[in-house]
N, C-alpha and C positions, 0 to 999 in steps of 0.2 A: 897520530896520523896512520892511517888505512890508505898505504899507497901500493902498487903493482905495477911491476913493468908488463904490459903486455903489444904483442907482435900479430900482425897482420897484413895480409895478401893483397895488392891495388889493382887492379884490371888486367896488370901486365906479369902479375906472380909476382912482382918485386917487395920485398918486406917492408912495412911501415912499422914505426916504433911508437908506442905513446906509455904514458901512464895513465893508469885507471885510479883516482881518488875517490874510496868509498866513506861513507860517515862511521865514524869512531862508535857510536852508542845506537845504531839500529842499522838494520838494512834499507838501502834506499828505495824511496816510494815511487823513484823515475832516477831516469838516467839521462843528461845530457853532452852533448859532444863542445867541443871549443875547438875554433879556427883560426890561430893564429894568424899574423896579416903578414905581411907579400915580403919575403927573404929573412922572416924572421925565426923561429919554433916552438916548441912547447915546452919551455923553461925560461921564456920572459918574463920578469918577476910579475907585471900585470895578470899574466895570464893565471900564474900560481895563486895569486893572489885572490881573483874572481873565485876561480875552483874552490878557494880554501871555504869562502863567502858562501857559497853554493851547497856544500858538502856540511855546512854545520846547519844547514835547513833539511836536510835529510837526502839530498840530492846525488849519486853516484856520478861522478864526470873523467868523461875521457877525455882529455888532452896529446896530440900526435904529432910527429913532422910532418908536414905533406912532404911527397916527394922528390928528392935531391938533396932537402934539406935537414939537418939535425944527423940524427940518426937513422934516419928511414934511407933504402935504399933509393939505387937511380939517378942517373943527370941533372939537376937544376936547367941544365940549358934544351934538355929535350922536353921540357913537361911545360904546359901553359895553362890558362885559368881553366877549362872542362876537365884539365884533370885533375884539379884541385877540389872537383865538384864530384866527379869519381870517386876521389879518398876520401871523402866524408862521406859519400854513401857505403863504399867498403867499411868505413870504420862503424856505420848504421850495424850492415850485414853484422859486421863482428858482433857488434853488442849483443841483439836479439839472438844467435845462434848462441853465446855462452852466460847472459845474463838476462836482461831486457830490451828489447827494442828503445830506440831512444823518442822522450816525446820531447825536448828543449834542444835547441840549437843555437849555439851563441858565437860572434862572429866577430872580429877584430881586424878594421882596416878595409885591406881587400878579402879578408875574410868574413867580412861581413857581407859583404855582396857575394862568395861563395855560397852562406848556409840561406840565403833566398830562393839561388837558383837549389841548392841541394834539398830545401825543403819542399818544395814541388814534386820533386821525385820520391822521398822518402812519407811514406804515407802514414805514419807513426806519430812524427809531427806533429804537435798540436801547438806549440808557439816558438817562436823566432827573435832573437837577441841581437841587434846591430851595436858595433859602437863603434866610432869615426868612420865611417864606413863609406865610400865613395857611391855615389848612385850611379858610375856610370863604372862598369870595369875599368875602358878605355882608360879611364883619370889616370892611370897609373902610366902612361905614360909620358906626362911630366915630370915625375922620378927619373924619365932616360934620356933627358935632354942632351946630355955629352954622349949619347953613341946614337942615338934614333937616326939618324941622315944614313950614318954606315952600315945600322942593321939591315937599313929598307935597301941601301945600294948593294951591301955584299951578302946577306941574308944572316949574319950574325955580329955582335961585339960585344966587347967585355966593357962593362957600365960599373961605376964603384957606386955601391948603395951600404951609405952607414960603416963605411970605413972597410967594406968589404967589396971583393970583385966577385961578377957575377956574367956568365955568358949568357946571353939575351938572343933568341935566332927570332926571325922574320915571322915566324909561323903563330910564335907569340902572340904578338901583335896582333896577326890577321884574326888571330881567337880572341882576340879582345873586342874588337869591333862588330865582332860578328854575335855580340852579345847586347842584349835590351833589359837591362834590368828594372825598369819604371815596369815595361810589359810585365813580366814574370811575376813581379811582386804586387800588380794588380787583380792577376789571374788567380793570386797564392791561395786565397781564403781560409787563413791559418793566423791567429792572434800575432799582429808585427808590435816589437818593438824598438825604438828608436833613441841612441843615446849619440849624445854629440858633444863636443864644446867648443861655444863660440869663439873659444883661443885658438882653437886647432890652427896650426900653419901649414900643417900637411896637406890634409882636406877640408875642404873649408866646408862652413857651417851651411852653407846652400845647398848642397849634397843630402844633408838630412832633411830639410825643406823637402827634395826634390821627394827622398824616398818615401817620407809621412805622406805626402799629398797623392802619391800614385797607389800605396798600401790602401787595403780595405777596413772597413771596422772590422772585429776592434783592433784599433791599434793605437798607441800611447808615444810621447815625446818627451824624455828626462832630457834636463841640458846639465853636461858636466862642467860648471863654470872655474874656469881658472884652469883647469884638466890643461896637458897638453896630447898631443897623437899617442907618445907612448903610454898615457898613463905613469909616468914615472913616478907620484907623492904614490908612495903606498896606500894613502888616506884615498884617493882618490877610484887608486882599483878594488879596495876593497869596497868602498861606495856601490861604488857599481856592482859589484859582486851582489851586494845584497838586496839592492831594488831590483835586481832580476829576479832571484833569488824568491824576494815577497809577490813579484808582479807576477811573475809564472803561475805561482801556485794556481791562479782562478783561473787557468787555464788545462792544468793539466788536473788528471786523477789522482787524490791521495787520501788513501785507504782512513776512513776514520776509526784513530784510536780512541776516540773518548764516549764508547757506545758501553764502556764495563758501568753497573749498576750493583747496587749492593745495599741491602739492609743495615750490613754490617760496617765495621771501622774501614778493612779493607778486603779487597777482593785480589785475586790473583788469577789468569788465564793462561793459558799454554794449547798451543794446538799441536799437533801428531808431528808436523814437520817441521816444529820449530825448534828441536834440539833441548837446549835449557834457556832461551828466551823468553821469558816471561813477561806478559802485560799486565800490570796492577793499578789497581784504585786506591790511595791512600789516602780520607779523608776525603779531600777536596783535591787532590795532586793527581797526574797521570806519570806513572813511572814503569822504569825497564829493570827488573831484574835478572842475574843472569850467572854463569858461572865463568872462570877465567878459562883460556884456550888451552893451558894444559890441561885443562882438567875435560875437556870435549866440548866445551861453551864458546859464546862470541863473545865475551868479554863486553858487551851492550853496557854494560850494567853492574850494581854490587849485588855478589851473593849472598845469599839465606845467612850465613853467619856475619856478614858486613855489614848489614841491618843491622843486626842484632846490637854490634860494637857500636855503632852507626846512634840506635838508641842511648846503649848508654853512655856514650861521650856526649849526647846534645844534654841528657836529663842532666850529667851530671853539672857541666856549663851554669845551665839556670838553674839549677840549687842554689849555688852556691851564690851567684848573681842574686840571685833574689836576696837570699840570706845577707850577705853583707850589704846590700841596698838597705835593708831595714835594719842594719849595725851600722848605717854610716860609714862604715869603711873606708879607704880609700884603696878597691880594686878596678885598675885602668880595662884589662883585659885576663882572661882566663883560657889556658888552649886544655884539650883537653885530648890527649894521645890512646887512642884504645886498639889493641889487635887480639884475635882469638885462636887458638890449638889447646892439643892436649896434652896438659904436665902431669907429670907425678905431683898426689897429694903429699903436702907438708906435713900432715901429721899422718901416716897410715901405717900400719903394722904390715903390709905387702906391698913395702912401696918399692922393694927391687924387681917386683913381678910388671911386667908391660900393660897384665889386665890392669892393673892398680891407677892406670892413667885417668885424669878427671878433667871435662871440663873448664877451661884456663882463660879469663879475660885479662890480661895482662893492662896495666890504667900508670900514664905518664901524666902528671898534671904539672903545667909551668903558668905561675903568676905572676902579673906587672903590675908594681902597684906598689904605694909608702904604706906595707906591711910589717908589722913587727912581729918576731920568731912565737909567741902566743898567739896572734893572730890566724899564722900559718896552721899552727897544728891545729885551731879549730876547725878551719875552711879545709882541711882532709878530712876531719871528723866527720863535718858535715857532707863531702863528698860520698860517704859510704853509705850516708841515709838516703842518698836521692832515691826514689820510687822503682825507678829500674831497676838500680843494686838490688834494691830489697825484693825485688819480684825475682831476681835472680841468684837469690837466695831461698826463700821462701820455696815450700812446696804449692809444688801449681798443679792443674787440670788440666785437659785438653776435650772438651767431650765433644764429639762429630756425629753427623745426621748427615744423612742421604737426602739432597734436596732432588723432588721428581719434577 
């Protein structure tokens, strides 16, 4: 996991907190934001959970408190829904100043009627993620049934939501109403999508009705059957995670890697400012080579000598596999341990000199299987023949041409 605390400024200078979850094995081809839904933050497991979904499609995600809440600075009882629409386009602002502008926005709750209105304004945007999502802000005050009479009469109360108290002022409200969300999301003309489940108790399945039918093409309707508001099965958020995840993509730009071309077995590319991230053609395969972070790399990927180990633990595997398949054997399974540095040779007349170091693949092999102790030392024997070994032993060539 490639995660980051990062801090950021809301309208009012007040600090907001999120974590930025980038993809383990490349950098991401986009970046999207998540909006937590109404008293809750950016460490609900659904929420981690989408992101996780997100980030292993190549996707960069930022997750925040709005604020009052979590970690972010500021009152809960001073902030209402336009500034919840605020902090998402602050959180915009931030990305594009220190990474990418965001083109996905995805929205939980009343957070999903947040990233409608906030994608309107962020012009980056190129599609839109709802899930339980109310289509009217207003819904949310059904949630405050035990204080609404007192908020409207004394202009504030303290409303327990989810086992939590929360002060609620008048002004709230009046931002709630003074919102259209059918309007905005018909105006949006930005890819909507729409995820719901007909369980929901929170907000009911009408809500997403209402939103599909005011949205423009294109826009799409998953139903999370059996879901409930929180997303609480893990099974369920990670679902969702990944149909955004596939559905975004034909929405947004991402850079195509499978343009390398080669005569040859494999191909390798590197551009100027990619450090040691490497794009390669392997056969029929598209892969990322790379070097580890100590070494000044992004860790994307195995390095030049990982392969190499890489090679010869697969060759040796199916040697051996093969071999005993055609001796009948009974071998269940074969692991095959390989790492590489540089030892002193075993046999050298300057082997206490440092230059004297050689070459070193170091090879652990463990087998399961109704083997008998003859059997064992052959399938070693045989492990030293696989073609690998012997290419890495063997003297070899290297001869290179300038292709123009």
């Amino acid at each position: 996991m490639n995660l980051q605390k990062v801090t950021f400024q809301n309208k009012e200078g007040q600090n907001l907190v999120g974590r930025l979850e980038l993809p383990v094995n490349q950098h991401p081809h986009n970046y999207a934001i998540f909006a937590h839904c109404f008293t809750c933050n950016k460490n609900l497991s659904a929420v981690k959970n989408i992101g996780k979904a997100l980030t292993s499609k190549g996707f960069g995600v930022l997750r925040f408190d709005f604020t009052g809440l979590g970690e972010s600075e500021g009152d809960f009882e001073d902030t209402n829904f336009s500034g919840n629409v605020e902090d998402l386009i602050a959180a915009a602002d931030y990305l594009e100043e220190n990474h990418q502008a965001p083109s996905l926005l995805v929205g939980h709750s009343l957070g999903g009627a947040a990233v409608i209105f906030a994608a309107s304004e962020i012009q980056s945007v190129k599609a839109v993620a709802t899930i339980g999502a109310p289509s009217n802000p207003n819904h949310v005050q059904h949630l405050l049934r035990s204080g609404i009479e007192e908020i409207k009469s004394t202009g504030k109360a303290v409303v327990n939501l989810s086992g939590r108290d929360f002060t609620i002022k008048k002004q709230f409200l009046d931002d709630l109403e003074s919102k259209s969300l059918p309007e905005t999301a018909q105006n949006l003309r930005k890819a909507v999508l729409v995820m719901h489940s007909p369980q929901d108790a929170t907000v009911g399945i009408k809500n997403a009705e209402e939103i599909y039918i005011a949205a423009r093409h294109p826009k799409s309707f998953v139903s999370l059957n059996g879901a409930d508001h929180l997303l609480m099965n893990k099974k369920d958020s990670i679902y969702a995670g990944e149909v955004i995840a596939g559905w975004a993509q034909r929405y947004v730009e991402i850079p195509d890697e499978s343009n390398l071309k080669t005569k040859h077995q494999v191909v390798a590319s590197l551009d100027a400012e990619d450090g040691f991230t490497t794009a390669m053609k392997v056969g029929n395969h598209y892969i990322t080579a790379d070097e580890p972070i100590s070494f000044g790399g992004n860790d994307f990927g195995p390095s030049p000598y990982e392969f190499v180990s890489a090679g010869l633990s697969a060759c040796t595997a199916m040697t051996v596999q093969m071999y005993v398949r055609r001796k009948g054997w009974s071998l269940e399974n074969i692991e095959v341990h390989t790492s590489y540095s540089k030892s002193h040779a075993e046999d050298c007349e300057n082997c206490e000199e440092d230059a004297a170091k050689i070459d070193t693949f170091h090879r652990e092999i463990k087998l399961i299987g109704d083997l008998d102790e003859k059997q064992i030392t052959r399938i070693l024997q045989i492990a030293d023949k696989c073609p690998v070994h012997k290419t890495l032993h063997s003297e070899t060539q290297v001869i290179t041409k300038l292709i123009q």
